[in-house]
C-alpha positions as CSV (number, residue, x, y, z in Angstrom):
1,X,0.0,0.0,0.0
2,X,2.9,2.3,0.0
3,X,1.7,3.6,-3.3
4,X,-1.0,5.5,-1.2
5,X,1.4,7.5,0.2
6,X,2.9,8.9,-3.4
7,X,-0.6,9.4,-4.4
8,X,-1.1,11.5,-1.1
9,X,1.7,13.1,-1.8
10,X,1.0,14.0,-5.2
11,X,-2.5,15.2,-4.6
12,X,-1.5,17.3,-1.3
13,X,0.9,19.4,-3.9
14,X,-1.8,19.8,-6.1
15,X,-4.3,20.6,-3.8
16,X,-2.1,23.1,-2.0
17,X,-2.2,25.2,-5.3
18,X,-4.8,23.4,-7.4
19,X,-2.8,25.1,-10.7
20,X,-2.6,22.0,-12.6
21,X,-6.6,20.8,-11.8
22,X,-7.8,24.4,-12.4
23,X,-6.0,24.5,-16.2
24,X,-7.5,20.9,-16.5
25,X,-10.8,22.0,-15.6
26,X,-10.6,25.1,-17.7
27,X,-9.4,23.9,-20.6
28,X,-12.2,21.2,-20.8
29,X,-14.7,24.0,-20.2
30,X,-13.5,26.0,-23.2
31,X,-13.2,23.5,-25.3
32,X,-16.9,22.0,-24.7
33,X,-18.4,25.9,-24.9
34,X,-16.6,26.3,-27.8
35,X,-18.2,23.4,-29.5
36,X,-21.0,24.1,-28.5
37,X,-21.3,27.6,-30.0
38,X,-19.8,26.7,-33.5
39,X,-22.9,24.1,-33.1
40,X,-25.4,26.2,-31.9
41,X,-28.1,28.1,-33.3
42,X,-25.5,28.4,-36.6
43,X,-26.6,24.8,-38.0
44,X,-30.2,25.5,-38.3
45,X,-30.1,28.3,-41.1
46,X,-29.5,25.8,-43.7
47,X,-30.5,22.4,-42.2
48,X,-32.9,22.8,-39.4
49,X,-34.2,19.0,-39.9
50,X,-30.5,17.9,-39.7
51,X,-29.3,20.1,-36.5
52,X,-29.9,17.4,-33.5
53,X,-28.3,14.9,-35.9
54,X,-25.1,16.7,-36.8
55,X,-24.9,17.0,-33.0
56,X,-25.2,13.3,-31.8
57,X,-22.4,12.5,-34.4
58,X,-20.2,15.0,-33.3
59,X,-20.9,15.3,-29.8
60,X,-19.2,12.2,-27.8
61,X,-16.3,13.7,-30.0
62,X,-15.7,16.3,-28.6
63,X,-16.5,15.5,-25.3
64,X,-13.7,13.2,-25.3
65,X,-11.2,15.3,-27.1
66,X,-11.8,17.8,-24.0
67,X,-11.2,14.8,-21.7
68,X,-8.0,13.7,-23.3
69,X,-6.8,17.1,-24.2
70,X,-7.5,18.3,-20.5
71,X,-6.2,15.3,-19.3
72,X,-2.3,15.4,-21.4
73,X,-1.9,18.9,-19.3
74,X,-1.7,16.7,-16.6
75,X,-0.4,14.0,-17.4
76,X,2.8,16.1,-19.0
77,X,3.4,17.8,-16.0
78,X,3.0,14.0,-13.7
79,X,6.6,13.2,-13.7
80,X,8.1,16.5,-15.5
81,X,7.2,18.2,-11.7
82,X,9.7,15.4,-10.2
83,X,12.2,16.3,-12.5
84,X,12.7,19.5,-12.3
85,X,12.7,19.8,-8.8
86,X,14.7,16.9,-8.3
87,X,12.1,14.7,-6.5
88,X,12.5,12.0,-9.0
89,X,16.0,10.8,-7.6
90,X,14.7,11.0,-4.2
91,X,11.7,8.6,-5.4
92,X,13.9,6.1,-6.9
93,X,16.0,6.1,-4.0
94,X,12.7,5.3,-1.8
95,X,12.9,1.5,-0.5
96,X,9.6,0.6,-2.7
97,X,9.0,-1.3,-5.4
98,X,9.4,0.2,-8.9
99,X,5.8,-0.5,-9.4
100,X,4.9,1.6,-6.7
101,X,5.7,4.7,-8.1
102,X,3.8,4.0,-11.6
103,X,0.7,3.1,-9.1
104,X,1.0,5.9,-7.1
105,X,1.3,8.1,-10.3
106,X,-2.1,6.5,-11.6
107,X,-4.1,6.9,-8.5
108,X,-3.1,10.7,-8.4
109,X,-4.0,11.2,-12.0
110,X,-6.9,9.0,-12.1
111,X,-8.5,11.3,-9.2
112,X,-7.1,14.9,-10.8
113,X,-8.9,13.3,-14.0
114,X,-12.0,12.1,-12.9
115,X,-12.4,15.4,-10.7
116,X,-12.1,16.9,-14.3
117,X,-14.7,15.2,-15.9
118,X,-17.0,15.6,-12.9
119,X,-16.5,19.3,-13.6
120,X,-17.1,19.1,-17.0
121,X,-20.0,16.0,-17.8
122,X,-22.5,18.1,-16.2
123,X,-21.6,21.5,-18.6
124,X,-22.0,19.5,-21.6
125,X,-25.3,17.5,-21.0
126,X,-26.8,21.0,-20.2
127,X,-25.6,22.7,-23.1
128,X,-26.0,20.0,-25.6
129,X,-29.6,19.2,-24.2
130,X,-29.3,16.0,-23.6
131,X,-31.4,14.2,-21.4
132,X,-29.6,10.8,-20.7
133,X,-31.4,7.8,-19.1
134,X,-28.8,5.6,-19.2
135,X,-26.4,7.3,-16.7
136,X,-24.5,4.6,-15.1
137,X,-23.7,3.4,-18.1
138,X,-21.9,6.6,-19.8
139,X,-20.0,6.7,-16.3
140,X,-18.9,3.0,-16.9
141,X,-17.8,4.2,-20.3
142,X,-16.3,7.2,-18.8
143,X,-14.3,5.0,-16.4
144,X,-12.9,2.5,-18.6
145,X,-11.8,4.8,-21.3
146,X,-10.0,7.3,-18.6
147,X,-8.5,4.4,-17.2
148,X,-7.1,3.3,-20.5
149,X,-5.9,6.6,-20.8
150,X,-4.1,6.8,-17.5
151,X,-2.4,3.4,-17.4
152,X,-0.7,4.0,-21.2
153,X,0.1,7.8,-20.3
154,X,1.6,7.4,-17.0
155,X,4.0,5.0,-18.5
156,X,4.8,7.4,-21.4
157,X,5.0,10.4,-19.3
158,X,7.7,8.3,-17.2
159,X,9.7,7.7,-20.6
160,X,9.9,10.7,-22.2
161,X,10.3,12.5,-18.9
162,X,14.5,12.6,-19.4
163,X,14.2,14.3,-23.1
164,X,14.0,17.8,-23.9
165,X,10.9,17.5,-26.0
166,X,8.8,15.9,-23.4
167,X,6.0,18.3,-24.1
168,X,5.8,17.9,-27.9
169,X,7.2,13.8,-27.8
170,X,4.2,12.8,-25.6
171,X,1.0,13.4,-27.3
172,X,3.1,12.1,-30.5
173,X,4.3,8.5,-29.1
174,X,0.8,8.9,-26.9
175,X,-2.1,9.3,-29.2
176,X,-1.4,6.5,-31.6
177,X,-1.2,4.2,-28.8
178,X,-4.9,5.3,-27.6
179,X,-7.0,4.6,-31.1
180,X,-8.9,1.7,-29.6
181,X,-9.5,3.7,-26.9
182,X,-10.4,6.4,-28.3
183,X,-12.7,4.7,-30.9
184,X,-14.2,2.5,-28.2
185,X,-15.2,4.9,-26.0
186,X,-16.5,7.4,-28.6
187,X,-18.5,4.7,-29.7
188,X,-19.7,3.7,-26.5
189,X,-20.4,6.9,-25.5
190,X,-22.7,8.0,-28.5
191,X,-25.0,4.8,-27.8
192,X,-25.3,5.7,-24.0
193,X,-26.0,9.3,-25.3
194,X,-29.0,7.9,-27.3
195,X,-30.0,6.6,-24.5
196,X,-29.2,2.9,-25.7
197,X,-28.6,-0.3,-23.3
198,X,-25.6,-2.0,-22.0
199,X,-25.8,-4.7,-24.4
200,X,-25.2,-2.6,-27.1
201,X,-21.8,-1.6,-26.1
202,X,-20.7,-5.0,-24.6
203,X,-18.3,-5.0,-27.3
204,X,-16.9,-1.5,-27.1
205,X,-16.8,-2.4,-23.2
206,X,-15.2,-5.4,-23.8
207,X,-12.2,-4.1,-25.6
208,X,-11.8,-1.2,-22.9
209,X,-11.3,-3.5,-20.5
210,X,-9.1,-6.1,-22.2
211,X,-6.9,-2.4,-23.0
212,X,-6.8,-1.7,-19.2
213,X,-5.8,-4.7,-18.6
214,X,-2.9,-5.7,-21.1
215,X,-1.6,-2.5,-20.6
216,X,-1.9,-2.4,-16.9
217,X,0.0,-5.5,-15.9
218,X,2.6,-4.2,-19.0
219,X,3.4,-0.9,-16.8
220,X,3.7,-3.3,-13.9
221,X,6.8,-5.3,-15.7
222,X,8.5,-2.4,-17.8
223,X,7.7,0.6,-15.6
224,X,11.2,0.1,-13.7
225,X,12.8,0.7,-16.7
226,X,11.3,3.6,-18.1
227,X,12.7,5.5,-15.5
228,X,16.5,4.9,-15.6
229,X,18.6,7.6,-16.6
């Protein structure tokens, strides 16, 4: 359990100044009123018929490029803090398992993240007009696909954290990795927006979780050397 305590200390940091959740939050906000200006009362001058349409295909979208987009702030920033001030040596040195830094590193983003899309979820349904009756199940969507994108960005955060271009090289190396993700829970997340069942995204659900999983248990074995100078 001694990843707790990185995760505490993580989150105390944060909380202390909240600068990293505040540009998290912000930046998911802008992005999901932006959206939903340039698809406002614009698309009904030409196709009034089509408007609600345009909007369902495009609207799980953009909701998750504001989750991932918010989300690489933070996750650039998860080791690239240690590094500069010259906790990361100090980590290493700590008499824990490797493994117990990448977990502790998760938790902290996982809550920063999720705290994000709290923030956020509630902004879009109400300008979007959505009325969702399948809740639980767009949180279960919601869950998986952060989770995916945690458990792969941690672990790329860690490697690129000793270049120069850690900023640029992450998203680069980091977005490829996270199409089925990204597909999946797009996917998923327009069904549950439709107000569709369970059992039409068991397979979309399915390949979230395999994701978590395989790439979970990978950070597990190869995190230790990620980090080496």
């Amino acid at each position: 359990m001694k990843f707790l305590q990185i995760a505490k200390k993580d989150l105390l940091a944060e909380f202390r100044t909240k600068q990293m959740l505040n540009s998290m939050v912000i930046f998911a906000l802008l992005v999901i009123v932006i959206f939903s200006f340039a698809f406002g009362n614009e698309a009904t001058i030409f196709i009034p018929n089509l408007k609600k349409k345009i909007i369902d295909i495009l609207a799980p979208g953009m909701l998750w490029i504001a989750f991932t987009f918010a989300g690489m702030l933070g996750l650039s920033r998860s080791f690239a803090g240690e590094k500069e001030e010259g906790c990361l040596d100090g980590l290493k040195l700590c008499p824990v398992d490797r493994s117990d830094i990448y977990n502790g590193k998760v938790l902290s983003n996982a809550v920063l993240m999720f705290l994000m899309e709290i923030a956020t979820l509630p902004i879009f349904i109400v300008l979007f007009s959505y009325d969702i009756q399948n809740l639980p199940g767009l949180i279960l969507v919601i869950i998986l696909g952060t989770f995916g994108f945690i458990f792969v960005g941690t672990l790329l955060s860690a490697l690129t954290v000793n270049t120069r271009t850690r900023e640029i090289l992450l998203p680069v190396i980091l977005f490829p990795v996270l199409i089925p993700v990204i597909l999946s829970s797009v996917t998923a997340t327009a069904s549950m927006l439709a107000n569709g069942n369970i059992s039409d995204i068991s397979g979309e659900l399915q390949i979230l979780a395999v994701y978590d999983i395989i790439f979970f248990v990978v950070a597990q074995i190869v995190f230790e050397y990620t980090i080496e100078d």
